[in-house]
N, C-alpha and C positions, 0 to 999 in steps of 0.2 A: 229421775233420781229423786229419792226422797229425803226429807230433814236429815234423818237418820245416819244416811249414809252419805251424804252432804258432808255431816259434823265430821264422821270419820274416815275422809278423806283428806278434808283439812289438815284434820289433828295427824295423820299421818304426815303429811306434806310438808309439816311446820317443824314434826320431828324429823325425816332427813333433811330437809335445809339446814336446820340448826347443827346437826350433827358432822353437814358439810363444811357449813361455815365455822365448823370447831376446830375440824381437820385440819384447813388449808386457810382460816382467815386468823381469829383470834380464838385462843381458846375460854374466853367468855361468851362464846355465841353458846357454850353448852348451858350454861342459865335459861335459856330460851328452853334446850330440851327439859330442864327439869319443872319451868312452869309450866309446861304444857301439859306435864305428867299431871304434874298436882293439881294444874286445872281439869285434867279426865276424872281425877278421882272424887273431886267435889263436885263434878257433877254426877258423878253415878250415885250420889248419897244426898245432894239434896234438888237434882234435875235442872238445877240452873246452871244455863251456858249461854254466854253472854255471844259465842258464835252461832248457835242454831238460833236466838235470836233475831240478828243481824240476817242469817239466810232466810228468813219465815218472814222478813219486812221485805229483802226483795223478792218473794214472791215464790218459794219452792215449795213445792209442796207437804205438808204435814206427814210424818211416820209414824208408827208408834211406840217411841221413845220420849223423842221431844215435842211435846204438843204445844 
């Protein structure tokens, strides 16, 4: 698996949890879904993502998105 698709599984994963945990825990767990958003959109405009990051230190391998 590469950085790439690393990041966007994550960011998938963090928006259904959140969207579960909106459901059936609190409905503040939707603030999670909406940073996540707006954390995908600032990085597709300035390539900084502080989770491809984090995965590219333990060791997955580079895509070519987030280098």
């Amino acid at each position: 698996m590469t950085l790439d698709r690393a990041v966007m599984m994550f960011a998938g994963f963090m928006i259904l949890l959140s969207l579960a945990l909106g459901t059936w825990a609190s409905p503040w767990w939707y603030l999670l879904t909406a940073f996540v958003g707006l954390n995908m959109m600032q990085a597709s405009v300035t390539g900084f993502c502080p989770a491809a990051m984090l995965f590219k230190r333990i060791g997955i391998r580079p895509g070519t998105v987030f280098v």
